[in-house]
Structures are given as structure tokens and as C-alpha cells.
N, C-alpha and C positions, 0 to 999 in steps of 0.2 A: 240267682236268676232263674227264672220260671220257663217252663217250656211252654210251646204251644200245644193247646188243646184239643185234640183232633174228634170231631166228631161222627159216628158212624148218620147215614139217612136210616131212620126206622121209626115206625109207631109206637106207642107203649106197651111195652105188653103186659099181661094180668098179673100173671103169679110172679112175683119179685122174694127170693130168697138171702137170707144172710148164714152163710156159713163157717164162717175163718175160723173162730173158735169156741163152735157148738154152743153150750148154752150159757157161757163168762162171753158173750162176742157183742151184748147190746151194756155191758157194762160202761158206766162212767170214765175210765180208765183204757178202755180198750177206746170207745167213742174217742176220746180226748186224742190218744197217739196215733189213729187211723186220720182222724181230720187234720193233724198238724202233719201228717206225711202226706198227704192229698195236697194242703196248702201249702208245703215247700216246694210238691212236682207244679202244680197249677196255679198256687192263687186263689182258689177258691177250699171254702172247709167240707168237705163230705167225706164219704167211704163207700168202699165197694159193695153191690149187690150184683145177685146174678136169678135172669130170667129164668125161669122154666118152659123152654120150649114147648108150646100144645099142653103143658100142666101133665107134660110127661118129665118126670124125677127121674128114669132112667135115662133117658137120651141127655140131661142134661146131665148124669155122672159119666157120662160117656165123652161129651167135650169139654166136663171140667173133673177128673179122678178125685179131685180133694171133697166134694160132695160124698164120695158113695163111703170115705173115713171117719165121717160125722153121724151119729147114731141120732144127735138133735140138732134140730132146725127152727130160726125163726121164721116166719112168714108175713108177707106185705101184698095187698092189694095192689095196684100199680095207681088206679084212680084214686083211693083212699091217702096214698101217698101223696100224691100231687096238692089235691084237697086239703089236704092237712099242709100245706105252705113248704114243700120237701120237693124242688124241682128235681127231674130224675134226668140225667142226663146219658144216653147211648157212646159210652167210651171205650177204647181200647179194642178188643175183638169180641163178636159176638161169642156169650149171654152175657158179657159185661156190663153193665149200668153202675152208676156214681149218685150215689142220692147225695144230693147239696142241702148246705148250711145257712142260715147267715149269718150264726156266730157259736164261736165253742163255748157250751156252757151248762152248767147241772142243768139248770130248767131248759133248754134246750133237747138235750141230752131223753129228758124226763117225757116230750113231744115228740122224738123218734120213736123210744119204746112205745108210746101209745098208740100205735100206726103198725106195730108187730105183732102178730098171733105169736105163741109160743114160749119155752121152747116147748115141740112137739117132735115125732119119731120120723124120720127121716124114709120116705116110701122106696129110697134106693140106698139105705145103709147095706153095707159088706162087712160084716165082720172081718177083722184080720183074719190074710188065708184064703178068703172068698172071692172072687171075684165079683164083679157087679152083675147084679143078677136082672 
């Protein structure tokens, strides 16, 4: 059974980041188990993304620490997204967002990545040790 989907009120905002697992996180495999654990909690196929506040990379390792562990990052326009047939939906607590599916699949799969910059270097990596600088 699915839960309900609670959605935050918010506009899109610009800079949509993917960072779970640096630069393995837009593979076919990772896409495929991220969409089937979205579709067991909701129902629908997508995976996590997270805003950059102001397209500030610090403030956003600040309210999410697993950012500032990743030395690379993909990157997403937010309008580019949408455009590209990828509704993006404000979930969870804010900079969470859920880019949707509408079906798991290689060529699918093949249509995210091309909606991503990267990977590129991560403007608030910490090296182990460091804190977010």
C-alpha cells in the first residue's frame, strides 16, 4: 500500500542538483532502484533531487551535510527539466524535489541524463576532516 503524497506550496526553483552517489548516481541501475523505491512509497516512478537555494552550494550543504561528502555533482536546470517532459515535484522538506517518470526504462533513463550537466566539482565539497567551508 502507498502512502499519500504530501506536497510542499513552492515555485520551481533554478539549480536542481543530484547527489546520492557522486558521479555512479545518474547510472541505469541506480535510476532503475531509486524509481522502484519512489514507486513502492508513492506510486509514481522518479528520484530525489535537491534545490540550491539562491545557487548558493554552501547553504545548501548546510541543510543537507551529504552534499558537502560529494567532491561531484550532476546538475539540472529546473525549466530545462520540466521541458524535457520530467515533472518535478516539491516533496518532503525543503530542498527536496522528486523528478517524475513515466516509465522505468534504458531510453527513459537515456532522457534524464540528457537534462544533466556533469559530473562536475562540487562548489561546497569538504574533504574528510573539513568542515563545510
Amino acid at each position: 500500500m502507498t502512502e499519500p503524497l504530501i506536497l510542499r506550496d513552492q515555485s520551481l526553483p533554478e539549480i536542481l542538483i543530484v547527489v546520492r552517489l557522486g558521479a555512479q548516481t545518474l547510472r541505469d541501475e541506480h535510476l532503475e532502484r531509486s524509481a522502484a523505491e519512489c514507486h513502492g512509497r508513492w506510486g509514481i516512478w522518479g528520484f530525489s533531487v535537491l534545490e540550491v537555494p539562491y545557487g548558493d552550494y554552501r547553504r545548501l550543504a548546510r541543510l543537507r551535510p551529504v552534499v558537502a561528502r560529494r567532491r561531484l555533482l550532476f546538475l539540472a536546470d529546473s525549466a530545462g527539466v520540466v521541458a524535457a517532459g520530467f515533472p518535478l515535484l516539491p516533496t518532503l522538506d525543503h530542498p527536496h524535489w522528486r523528478l517524475t517518470m513515466s516509465e522505468v526504462s534504458t531510453r527513459q533513463f537515456e532522457r534524464v541524463r540528457g537534462v544533466f550537466q556533469g559530473p562536475v566539482e562540487n562548489p561546497a565539497w569538504a574533504p574528510p576532516g573539513r568542515g563545510i567551508r
